[in-house]
C-alpha positions as a Python dict, from the first residue, in 0.01 Angstrom:
ca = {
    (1, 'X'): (0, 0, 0),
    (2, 'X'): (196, -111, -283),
    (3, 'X'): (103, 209, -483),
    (4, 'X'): (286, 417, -225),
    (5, 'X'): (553, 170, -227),
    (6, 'X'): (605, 214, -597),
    (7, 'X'): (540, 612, -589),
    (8, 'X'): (830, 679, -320),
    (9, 'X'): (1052, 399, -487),
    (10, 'X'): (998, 636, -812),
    (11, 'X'): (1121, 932, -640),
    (12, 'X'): (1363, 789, -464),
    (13, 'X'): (1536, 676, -751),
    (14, 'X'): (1542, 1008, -976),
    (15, 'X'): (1170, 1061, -1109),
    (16, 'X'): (1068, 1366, -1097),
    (17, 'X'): (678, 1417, -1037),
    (18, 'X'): (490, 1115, -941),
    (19, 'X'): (135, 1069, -887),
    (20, 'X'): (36, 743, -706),
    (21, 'X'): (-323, 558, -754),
    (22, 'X'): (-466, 325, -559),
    (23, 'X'): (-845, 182, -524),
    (24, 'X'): (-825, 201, -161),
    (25, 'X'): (-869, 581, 86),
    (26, 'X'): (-675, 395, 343),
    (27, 'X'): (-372, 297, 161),
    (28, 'X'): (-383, 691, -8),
    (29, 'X'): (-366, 798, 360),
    (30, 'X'): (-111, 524, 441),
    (31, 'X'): (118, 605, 130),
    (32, 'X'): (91, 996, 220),
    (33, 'X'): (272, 914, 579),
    (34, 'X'): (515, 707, 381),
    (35, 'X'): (612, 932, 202),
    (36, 'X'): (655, 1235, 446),
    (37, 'X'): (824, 924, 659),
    (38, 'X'): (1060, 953, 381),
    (39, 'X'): (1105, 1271, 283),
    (40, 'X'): (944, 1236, -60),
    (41, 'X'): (650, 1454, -192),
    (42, 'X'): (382, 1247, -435),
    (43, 'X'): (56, 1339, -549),
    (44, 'X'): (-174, 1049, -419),
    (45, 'X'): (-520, 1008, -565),
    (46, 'X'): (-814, 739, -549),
    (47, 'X'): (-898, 574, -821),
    (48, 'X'): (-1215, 651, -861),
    (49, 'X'): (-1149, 998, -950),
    (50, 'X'): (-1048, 1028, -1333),
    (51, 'X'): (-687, 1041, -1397),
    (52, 'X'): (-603, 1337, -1635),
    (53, 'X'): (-306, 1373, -1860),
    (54, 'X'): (-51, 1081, -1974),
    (55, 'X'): (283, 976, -1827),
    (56, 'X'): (649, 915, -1918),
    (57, 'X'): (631, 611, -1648),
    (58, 'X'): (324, 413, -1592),
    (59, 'X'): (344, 82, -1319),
    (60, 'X'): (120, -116, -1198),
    (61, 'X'): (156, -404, -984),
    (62, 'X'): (-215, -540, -966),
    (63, 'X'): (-322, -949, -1050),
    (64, 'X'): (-357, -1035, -1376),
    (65, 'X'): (-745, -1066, -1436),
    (66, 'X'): (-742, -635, -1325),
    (67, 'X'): (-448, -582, -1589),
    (68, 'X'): (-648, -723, -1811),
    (69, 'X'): (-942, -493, -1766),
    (70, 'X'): (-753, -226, -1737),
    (71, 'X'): (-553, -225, -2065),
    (72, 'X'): (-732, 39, -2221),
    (73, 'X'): (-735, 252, -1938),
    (74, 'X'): (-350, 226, -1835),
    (75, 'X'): (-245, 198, -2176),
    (76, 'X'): (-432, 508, -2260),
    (77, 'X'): (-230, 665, -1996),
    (78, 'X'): (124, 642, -2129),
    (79, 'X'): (282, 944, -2329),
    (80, 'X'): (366, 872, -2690),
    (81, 'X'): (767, 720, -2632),
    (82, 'X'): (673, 659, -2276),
    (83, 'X'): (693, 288, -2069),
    (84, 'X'): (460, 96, -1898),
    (85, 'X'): (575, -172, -1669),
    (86, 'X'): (294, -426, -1551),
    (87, 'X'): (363, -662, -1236),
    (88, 'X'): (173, -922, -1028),
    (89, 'X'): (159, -1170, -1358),
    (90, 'X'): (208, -1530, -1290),
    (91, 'X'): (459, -1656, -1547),
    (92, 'X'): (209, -1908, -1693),
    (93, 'X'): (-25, -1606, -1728),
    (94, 'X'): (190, -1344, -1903),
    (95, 'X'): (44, -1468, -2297),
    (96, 'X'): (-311, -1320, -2171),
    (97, 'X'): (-173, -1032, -2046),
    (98, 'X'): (52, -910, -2352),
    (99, 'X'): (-277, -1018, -2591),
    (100, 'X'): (-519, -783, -2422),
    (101, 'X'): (-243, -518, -2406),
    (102, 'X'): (-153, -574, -2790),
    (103, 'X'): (-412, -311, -2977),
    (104, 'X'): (-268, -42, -2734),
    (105, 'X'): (107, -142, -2667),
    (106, 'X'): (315, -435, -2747),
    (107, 'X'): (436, -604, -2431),
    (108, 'X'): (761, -834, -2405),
    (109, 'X'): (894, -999, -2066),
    (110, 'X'): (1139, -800, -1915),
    (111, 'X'): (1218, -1018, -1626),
    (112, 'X'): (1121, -1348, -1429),
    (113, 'X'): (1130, -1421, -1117),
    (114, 'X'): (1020, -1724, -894),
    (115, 'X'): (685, -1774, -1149),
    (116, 'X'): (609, -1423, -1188),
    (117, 'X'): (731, -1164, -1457),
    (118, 'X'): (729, -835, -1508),
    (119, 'X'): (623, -690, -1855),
    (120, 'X'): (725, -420, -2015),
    (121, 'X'): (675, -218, -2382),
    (122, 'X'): (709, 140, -2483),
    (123, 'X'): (430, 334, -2650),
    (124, 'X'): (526, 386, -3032),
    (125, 'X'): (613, 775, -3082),
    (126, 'X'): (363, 898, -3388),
    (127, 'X'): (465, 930, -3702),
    (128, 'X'): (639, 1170, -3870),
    (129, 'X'): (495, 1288, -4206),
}
């Protein structure tokens, strides 16, 4: 249930509304006893129902060949100055991931760690006139 995982981590550390997706019913219901378990309240949601709105904070910690795919659909996601922080990328990976990511939001490496990284880049704010 990493979702959940990530959702009370969020909360737990300062954020203020979080809404957790996963593709799996069982690890919604599984994350929702987590997070009573901890004293947290989240708004959990499969992903097959359409996400609305965009977010200060987007994370996902999926494999690299679903990052991929989803690029549009996370990037689309963040709010203008918001951050999106990708995990589950095998170092020798991380080029593919940051290309497909590139028309939407540029990606650096924020951090490696025993062959994987996490990536990270901030949606560009529009421009003022």
């Amino acid at each position: 249930c990493g979702s959940g995982i990530l959702a009370i981590a969020a909360v737990k550390l300062g954020a203020g509304e979080v809404t957790g997706v996963d593709i799996d019913e069982k690890a919604i219901a599984t994350a929702a006893d987590n997070a009573a378990n901890n004293g947290v309240s989240l708004h959990l949601q499969v992903s097959a129902k359409p996400l609305e709105g965009t977010f200060q904070r987007v994370v996902a910690n999926i494999l690299t060949n679903p990052l991929k795919m989803l690029a549009p659909l996370l990037a689309a996601r963040v709010a203008p100055g918001g951050k999106l922080a990708l995990s589950g990328v095998l170092e020798a990976q991380a080029a593919e991931v940051i290309a497909a990511y590139a028309p939407y939001i540029a990606l650096r490496v924020g951090a490696i760690q025993e062959g994987w990284v996490r990536l990270e880049g901030e949606h560009p704010e529009p421009a003022v006139p």
